[in-house]
N, C-alpha and C positions, 0 to 999 in steps of 0.2 A: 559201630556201623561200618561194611565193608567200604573199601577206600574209593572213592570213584561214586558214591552217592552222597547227596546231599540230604542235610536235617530243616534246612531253610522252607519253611511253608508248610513241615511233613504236621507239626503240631492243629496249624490250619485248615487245613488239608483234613485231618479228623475231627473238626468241630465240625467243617460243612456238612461232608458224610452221616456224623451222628443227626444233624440239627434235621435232615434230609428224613432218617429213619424215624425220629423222634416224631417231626412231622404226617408221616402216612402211618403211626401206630396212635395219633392223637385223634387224627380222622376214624381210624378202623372204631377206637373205643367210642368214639360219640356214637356212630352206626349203630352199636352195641345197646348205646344208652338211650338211644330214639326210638330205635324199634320197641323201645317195652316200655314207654312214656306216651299217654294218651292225650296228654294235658301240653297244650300248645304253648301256655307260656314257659313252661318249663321247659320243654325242647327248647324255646327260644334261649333261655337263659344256660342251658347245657352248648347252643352253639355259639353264645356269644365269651362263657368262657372258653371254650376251645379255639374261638377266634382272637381272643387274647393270646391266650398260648403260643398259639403259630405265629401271630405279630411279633411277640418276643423273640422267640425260638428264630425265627427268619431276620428278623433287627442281627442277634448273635453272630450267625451267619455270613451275613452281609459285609460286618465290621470283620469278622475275623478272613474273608475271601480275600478284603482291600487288604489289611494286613500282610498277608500273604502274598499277593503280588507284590504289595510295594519294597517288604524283603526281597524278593527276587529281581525286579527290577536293578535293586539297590546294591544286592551280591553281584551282580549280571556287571554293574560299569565300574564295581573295582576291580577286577577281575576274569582272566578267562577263565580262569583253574572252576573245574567242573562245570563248566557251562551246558553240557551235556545234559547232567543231571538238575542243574536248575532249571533246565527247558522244559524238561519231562517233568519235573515238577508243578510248572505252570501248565502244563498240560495237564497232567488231573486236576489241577484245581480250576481248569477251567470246565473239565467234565464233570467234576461234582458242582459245580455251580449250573450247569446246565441240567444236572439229575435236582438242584434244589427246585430251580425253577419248574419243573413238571411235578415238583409235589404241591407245589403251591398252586397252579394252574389244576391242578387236579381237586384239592381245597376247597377253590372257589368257585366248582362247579357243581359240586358234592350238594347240596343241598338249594335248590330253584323255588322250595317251595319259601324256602324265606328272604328269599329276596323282595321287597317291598314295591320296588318299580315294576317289576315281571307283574305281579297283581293288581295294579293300577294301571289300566290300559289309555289313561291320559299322560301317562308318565313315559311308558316304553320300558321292553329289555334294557339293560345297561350290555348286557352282549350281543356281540355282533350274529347274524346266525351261522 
């Protein structure tokens, strides 16, 4: 690695990223698998293991972002040497944690017809409008 970058977080750094793409190709395939499933409880059961999925995949994520910052933090007060680069490191990982969060946000809006509250009009949306 050239001299003046840092490796601290880069590892983390590609788990968010992947967990991120992983995420909106889980979504596109359920799309895929809904559209051509007639039978409500199986949709159901097709979104509830994709909502497993993301639960995980997003768990992953989550652990491997704190990871990553607390290395840099952690590089950051022994040391000035590359601070530079640990900055900017903390900087994408805080960009890829802000691109995780709009895949999940995106997720959890993806499908309204099965939310259970939205269809019991004694219950209410759980979103806001």
């Amino acid at each position: 690695m050239p001299r003046g970058r840092s490796r601290v977080g880069a590892y983390e750094l590609l788990e968010v990223q992947r967990a991120t793409l992983l995420i909106n190709d889980l979504g596109s395939d359920l799309d895929r698998q809904v559209s051509s499933e007639m039978r409500e409880t199986e949709r159901l059961r097709m979104l509830r293991e994709a909502t497993n999925r993301i639960t995980r995949t997003a768990n992953d994520a989550i652990r491997a972002y704190a990871r990553g910052q607390r290395a840099i933090t952690t590089q950051l007060a022994r040391t000035d040497e590359n601070a530079e680069a640990l900055l900017a490191m903390r900087a994408s990982l805080q960009s890829a944690r802000l691109d995780l969060l709009r895949a999940l946000r995106l997720a959890d809006r993806r499908y309204p017809w099965a939310d259970p509250a939205a269809s019991n009009p004694a219950v209410g949306s759980r979103r806001a409008p």
